[in-house]
C-alpha positions, 0 to 999 in steps of 0.5 A: 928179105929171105923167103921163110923156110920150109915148115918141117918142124910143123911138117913133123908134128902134123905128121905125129898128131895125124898118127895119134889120130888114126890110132884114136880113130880106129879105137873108134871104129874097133868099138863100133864093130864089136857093138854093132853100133854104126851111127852115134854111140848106141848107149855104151859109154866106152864108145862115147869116150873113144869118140870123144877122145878123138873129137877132141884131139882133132878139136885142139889139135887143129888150131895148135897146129896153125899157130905152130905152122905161122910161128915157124914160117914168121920165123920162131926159134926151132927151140920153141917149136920143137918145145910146143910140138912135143907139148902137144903131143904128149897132151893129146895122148895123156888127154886122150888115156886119161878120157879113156879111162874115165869120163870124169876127172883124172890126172891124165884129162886134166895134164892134157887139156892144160898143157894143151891150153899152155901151148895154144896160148905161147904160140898165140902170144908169139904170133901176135909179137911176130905181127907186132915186130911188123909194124915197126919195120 
């Protein structure tokens, strides 16, 4: 058997994922200086929401990311991982625009968490196959 291959297609939505959450992270720290608030959210709610966009984003980003990492290293078609990378991505910038705006619901926070819950769920469901396939070997 083969040694599995080196995880570039994980290597380079990781790397898109960490930009977004830089981008989201200094939104953060932009609404703390021009509040003056260092700690929490001080009662503004668009800091509140610049927060938790970027919580959330590392919250399901994270997890997503392992599954890719695992399909890509047991081996998964670059299609599907190309497929549920680009998924992410734009789920995590259309949950992360749709928060912004609003805390409650909007198109944007439901496309993302819901592409975001599709994707974890393919990935999920491949990687137990790809166990599955093991123990017929």
């Amino acid at each position: 058997m083969t040694p599995p291959p080196m995880p570039a297609v994980t290597a380079l939505y990781a790397a898109l994922v960490a930009l977004l959450l830089l981008v989201f992270a200094l939104r953060v720290s932009s609404f703390r200086r021009s509040l003056r608030v260092g700690i929490g959210d001080g009662g503004h709610d668009t800091l509140a929401r610049a927060i938790r966009v970027h919580a959330n984003a590392v919250e399901w980003a994270v997890p997503v990311l392992f599954l890719l990492l695992v399909a890509e290293l047991n081996r998964a078609s670059p299609l599907l991982l190309h497929a549920c990378g680009i998924a992410l991505v734009v789920a995590r910038v259309l949950h992360g625009f749709g928060l912004s705006r609003r805390s409650g619901l909007s198109p944007g926070r439901f496309a993302g968490i819901a592409i975001t819950w599709t994707v974890l769920i393919v990935l999920a469901l491949w990687d137990l196959w790809a166990f599955v396939r093991t123990l017929a070997v």
